[in-house]
N, C-alpha and C positions, 0 to 999 in steps of 0.2 A: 343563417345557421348552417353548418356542416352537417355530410349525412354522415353519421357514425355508425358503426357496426359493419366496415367493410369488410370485415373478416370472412364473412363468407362469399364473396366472389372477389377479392383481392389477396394475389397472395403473397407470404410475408418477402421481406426484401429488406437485402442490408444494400449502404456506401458500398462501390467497386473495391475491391481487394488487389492490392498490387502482386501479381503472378507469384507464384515462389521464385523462379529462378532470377526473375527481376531483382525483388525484394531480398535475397540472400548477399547480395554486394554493395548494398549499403545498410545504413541504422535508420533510414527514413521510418516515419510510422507507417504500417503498413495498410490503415483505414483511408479510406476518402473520405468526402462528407453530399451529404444530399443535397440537392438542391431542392430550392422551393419547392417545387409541386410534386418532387419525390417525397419530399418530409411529410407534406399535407394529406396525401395519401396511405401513407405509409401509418401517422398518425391516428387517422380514421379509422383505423383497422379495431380501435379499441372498441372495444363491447359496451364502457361505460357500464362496469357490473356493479351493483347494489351493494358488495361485499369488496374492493379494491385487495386481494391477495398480495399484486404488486407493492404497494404501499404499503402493508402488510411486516409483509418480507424486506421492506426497506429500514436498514439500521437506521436513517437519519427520518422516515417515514415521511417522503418526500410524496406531496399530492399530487401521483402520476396518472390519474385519467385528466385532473384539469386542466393541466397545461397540455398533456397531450389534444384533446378538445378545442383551447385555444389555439394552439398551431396548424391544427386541421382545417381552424375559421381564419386562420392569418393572422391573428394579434399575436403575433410573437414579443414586443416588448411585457405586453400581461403574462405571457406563457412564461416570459424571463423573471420577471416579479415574483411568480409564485414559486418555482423553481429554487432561486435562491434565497427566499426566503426561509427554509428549511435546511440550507445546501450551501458551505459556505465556498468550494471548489466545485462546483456542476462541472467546469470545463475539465476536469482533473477527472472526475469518477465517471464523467461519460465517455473516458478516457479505461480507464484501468478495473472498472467494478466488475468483480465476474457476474455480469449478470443474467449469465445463463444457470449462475444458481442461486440467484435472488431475485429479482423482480422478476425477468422475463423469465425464469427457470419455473416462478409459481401464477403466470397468468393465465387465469378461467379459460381462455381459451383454447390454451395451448395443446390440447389431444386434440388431434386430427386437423385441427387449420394452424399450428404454430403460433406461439406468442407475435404478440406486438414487437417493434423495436428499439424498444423503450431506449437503449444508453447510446444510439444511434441519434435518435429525435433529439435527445437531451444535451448530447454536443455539438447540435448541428443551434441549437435553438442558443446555447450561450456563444457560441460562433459569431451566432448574426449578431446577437448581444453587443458583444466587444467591434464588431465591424459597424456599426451602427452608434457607437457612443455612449450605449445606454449602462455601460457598467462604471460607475461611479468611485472612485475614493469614499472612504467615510467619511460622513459629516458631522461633526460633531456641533449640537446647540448648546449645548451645556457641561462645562469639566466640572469631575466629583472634585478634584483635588487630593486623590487619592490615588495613590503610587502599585504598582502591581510589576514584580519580575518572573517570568517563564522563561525554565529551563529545558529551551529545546526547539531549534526552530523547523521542527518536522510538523505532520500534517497535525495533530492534538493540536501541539505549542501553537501554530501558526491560526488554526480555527478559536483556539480559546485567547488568542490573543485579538482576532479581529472583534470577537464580539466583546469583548471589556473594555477594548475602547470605542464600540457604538453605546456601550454604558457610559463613559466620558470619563473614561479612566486613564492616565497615565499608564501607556506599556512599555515594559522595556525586554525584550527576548534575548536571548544569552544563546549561542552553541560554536560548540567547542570544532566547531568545522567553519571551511573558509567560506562557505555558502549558505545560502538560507535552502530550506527544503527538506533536511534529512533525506530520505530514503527517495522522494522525491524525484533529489539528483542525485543521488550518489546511486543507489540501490535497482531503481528500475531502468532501464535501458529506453533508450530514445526511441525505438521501433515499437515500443506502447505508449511512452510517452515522451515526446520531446520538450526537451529544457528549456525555450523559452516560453514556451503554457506557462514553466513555475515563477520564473523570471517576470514576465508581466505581471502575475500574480501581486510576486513579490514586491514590484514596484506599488500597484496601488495599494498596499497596505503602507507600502511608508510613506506614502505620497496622506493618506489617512490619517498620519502623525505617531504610528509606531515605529519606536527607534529598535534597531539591531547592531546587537553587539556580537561578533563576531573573532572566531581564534580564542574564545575565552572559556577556558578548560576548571570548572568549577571542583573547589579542592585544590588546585596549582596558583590558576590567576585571582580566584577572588573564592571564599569559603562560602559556605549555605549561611553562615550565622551573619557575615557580613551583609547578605541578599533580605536577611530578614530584617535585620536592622534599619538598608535603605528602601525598602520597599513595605507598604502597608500588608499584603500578603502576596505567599512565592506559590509559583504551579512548578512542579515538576511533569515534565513530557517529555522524558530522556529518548524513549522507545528503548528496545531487548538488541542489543549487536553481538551481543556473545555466542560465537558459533558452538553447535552442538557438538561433538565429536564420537568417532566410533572405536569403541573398545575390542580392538582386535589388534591380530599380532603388526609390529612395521608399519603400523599409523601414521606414524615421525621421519618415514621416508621424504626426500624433496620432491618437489612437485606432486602433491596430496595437500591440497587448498581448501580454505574455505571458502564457500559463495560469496560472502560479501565482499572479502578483500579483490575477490577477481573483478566482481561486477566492478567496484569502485573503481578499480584500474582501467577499467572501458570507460566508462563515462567519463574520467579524467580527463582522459586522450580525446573522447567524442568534446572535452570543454575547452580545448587546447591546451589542459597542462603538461608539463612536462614531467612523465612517471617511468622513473629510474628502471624500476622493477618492471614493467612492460615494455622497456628497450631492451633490456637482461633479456628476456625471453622466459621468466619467470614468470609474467601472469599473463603472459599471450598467447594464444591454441595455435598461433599459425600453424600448419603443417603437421600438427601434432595428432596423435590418436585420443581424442579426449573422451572419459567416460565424469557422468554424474550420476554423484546417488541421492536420488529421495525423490518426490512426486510433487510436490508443492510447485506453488507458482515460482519461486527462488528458481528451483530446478528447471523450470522451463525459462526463466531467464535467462540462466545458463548455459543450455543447451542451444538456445538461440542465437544469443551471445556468440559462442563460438565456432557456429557455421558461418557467423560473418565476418569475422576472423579470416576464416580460412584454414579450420582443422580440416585434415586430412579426413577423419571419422568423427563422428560424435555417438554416442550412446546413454541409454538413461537405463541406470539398475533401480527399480522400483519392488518391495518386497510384495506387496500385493498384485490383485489385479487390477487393469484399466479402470473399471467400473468403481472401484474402491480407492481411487487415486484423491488426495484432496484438491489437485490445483483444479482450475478452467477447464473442462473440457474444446474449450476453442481454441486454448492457449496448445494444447496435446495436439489439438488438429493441424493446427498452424506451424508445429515444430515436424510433427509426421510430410506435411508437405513440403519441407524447407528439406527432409532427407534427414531425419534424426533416427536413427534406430532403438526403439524401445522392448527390452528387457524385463517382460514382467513377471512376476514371483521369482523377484533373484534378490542377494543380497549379500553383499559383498563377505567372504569370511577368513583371508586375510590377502595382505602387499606382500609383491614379491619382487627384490632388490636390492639390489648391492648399495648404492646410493640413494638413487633416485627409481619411482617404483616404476617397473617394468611389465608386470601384470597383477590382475587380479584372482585370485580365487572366486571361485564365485559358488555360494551355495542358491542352490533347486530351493523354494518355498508351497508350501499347497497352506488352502485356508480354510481355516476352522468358522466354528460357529461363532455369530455375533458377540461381542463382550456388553459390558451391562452401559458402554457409550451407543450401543449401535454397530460398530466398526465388528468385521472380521478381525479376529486372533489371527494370525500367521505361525506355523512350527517348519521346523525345515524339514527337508523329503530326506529318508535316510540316505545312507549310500549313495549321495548320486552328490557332486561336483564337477565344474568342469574352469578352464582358464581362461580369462582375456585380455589381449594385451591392451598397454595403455602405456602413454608417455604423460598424460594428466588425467588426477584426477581432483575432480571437484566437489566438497560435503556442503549437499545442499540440505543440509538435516533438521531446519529450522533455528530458532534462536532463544537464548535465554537470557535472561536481565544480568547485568552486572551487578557487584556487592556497591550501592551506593554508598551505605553506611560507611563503610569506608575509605571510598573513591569523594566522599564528601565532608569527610571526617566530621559526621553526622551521629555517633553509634545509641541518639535515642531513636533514628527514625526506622519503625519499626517495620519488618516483609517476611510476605510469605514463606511456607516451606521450600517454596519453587524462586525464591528472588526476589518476586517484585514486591513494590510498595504496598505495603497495606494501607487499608483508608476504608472511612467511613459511607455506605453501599452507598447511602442518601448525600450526605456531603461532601465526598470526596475528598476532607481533610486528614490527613495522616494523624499520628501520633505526636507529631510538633505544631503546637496551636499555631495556625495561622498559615500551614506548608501547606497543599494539597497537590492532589496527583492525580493524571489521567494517561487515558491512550493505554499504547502497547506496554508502557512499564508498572499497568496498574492490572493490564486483562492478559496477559503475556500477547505473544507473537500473533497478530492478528490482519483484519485488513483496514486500506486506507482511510472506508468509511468507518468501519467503524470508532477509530482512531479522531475523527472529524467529530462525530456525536460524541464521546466521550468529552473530547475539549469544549465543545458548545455546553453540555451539561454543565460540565467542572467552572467555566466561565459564569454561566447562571449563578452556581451553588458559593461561586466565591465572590460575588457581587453582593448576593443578599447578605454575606456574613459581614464585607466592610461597611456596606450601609446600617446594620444592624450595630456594629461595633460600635461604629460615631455616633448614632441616636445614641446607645448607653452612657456614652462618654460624654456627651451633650447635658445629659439627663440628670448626669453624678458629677 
């Protein structure tokens, strides 16, 4: 048996970090990983608390003192059973989870000896996993004989499509890009996560007998009503790509981008494709003065993004302060050490440009009292502006759903005030018997895990309803 509770004379410790100036010239990830009796140690450090807050705090509520415990004793294949058995990408979120404000952000310990390292242990332990053999394809003992299409081969689609075929279902996943992954690959950058984590992934899911259908742009190549017809029930997992935008004057200048088309344009080129637009010099920082606005993790992508590039500057205009920022604090650290310059309580208040925008205005922000989310209000400081220059700029402003109803020439299926699908809290099925929906285009813009549990749910919730259908239809 391992001694547990090393937390107090052991103290915390992550994988080596590759230096900033290192890591700013290429897209490598920039984590290492533990070695055995780093891990074991490092593990031990848990309290084993009566009350697991981590777990807690875990969107997919992943049993994080046991396998930490098991790792500490050496059973790492057990520590990987438990793990994913809750968890259907561990090697993916012990990859990208911020969880400096989720697990590790709420463990018992954490005042005055620092939390565990919980999403370090957990990709070092599915690591070994896959270096050891012990991650499997699906096995299926028994087909329902029942047909299931998901629209969307992002992290929802891709989790509710594994678990419907461990029910012995027929999957068939649709998306409208050349890749499997959504945001995966296209959205996050290789220096958090690199592409072939999703790429392995992807293989053992089709190696599992889920087919992908790819380039098939739903509404163009094949309608919703045709999916309902061949499939016994459809998931929609589109996720939100619709950039926000800011309503101020010369918006509509060139080079004033959105986050995702630029990220997309890196990762192209980090996949070897060949993108028009990043030869142009249209979505590339080289040398360029680049400013981003907004706080979120998108934004730190960004800005990350394009110190490996080779911007000249990079800057980040956040209208709050640090403390009030929603992305990672490790992700702010990590860009602060790579040479980002951040800008807080600013906020852009108009472009200035003949063509192409040439600087920013920038209004002064001070911050108010809480609003009834918790969050500071922000007003701007009178009288006070100042300028900065910029050859790009990037709106990292978060995302909104697109109109499906009409991009799927769907106009029963009914959404929110905000875009997304609506559906039923408990069934997850929409307003078209037999559609359902999960992820980010049912909870708007969110994160990976949660994205993960929402399709696990929606998988469950649409299994009982085909099982439940055929008894009736058996029945009658």
């Amino acid at each position: 048996m391992s001694d547990m509770l090393k937390f107090t004379h052991v103290d915390q410790h992550y994988p080596e970090v590759t230096p900033a100036q290192e890591r700013k010239s290429n897209f490598d990830e920039i984590y290492g990983q533990f070695d055995p009796a780093e891990a074991a140690v490092q593990a031990a450090r848990c309290s084993q608390c009566g009350i697991p807050f981590c777990q807690i705090h875990c969107p997919l509520s992943n049993n994080i003192p046991d396998w930490l415990k098991l790792t500490a004793e050496g059973r790492l294949e057990e520590a990987y059973a438990i793990s994913s058995a809750t968890n259907t990408f561990p090697e993916i979120c012990g990859r990208i989870c911020p969880q400096d404000r989720l697990c590790e952000g709420n463990c018992v310990i954490e005042k005055g000896f620092k939390s565990v390292t919980i999403g370090s242990v957990e990709k070092y332990i599915t690591e070994t996993a896959f270096a050891n053999g012990w991650v499997k394809p699906i096995q299926v003992t028994k087909e329902t004989g029942l047909s299931v299409g998901i629209i969307g081969a992002g992290p929802a689609g891709l989790a509710a499509a594994d678990m419907l075929r461990q029910h012995g279902h027929e999957v068939h996943v649709y998306d409208r890009y050349d890749r499997v992954g959504g945001l995966l690959i296209y959205g996050i950058p290789n220096f958090k996560l690199e592409k072939q984590i999703v790429l392995r992934r992807q293989q053992l899911l089709k190696d599992g007998g889920i087919h992908f259908h790819l380039n098939v742009d739903i509404g163009n190549s094949i309608t919703l009503e045709e999916l309902r017809q061949k499939h016994s029930s459809v998931l929609i997992a589109t996720g939100v790509y619709k950039s926000r935008d800011i309503d101020i004057p010369d918006c509509s200048l060139g080079n004033i981008l959105p986050a995702l088309d630029y990220l997309t344009a890196s990762n192209r080129v980090g996949l070897g494709d060949k993108v028009a637009e990043f030869d142009s010099g249209l979505l590339n920082s080289a040398g360029k003065k680049v400013v981003v606005i907004g706080g979120g993790d998108t934004a730190m992508d960004c800005v990350r993004t394009a110190v490996r590039q080779g911007a000249s500057s990079v800057t980040c205009l956040y209208r709050r302060d640090q403390a009030n920022m929603p992305g990672s604090m490790r992700e702010v650290k990590n860009a602060q050490e790579e040479g980002v310059q951040f800008m807080w309580l600013s906020a852009p208040k108009a472009f200035v440009g003949k063509t192409h925008v040439e600087q920013i205005i920038v209004q002064p922000m001070r911050l108010m009292a809480q609003d009834n989310s918790g969050r500071h209000a922000v007003v701007p400081v009178d009288g006070e502006q100042f300028t900065l220059n910029a050859d790009m700029v990037i709106k990292a402003l978060g995302f909104d759903a697109e109109e499906l109803p009409v991009l799927f020439g769907a106009p029963e299926l009914k959404t929110s005030r905000s875009g997304t699908v609506a559906v039923d809290s408990k069934t997850f099925e929409t307003s078209m018997p037999g559609v359902f929906a999960a992820g980010d285009i049912v909870r708007g813009a969110s994160l990976v895990v949660w994205a993960i549990r929402d399709g696990r749910d929606a998988a469950d919730a649409m299994h009982r309803h085909m099982m439940s259908t055929r008894a009736r239809s058996k029945a009658a």
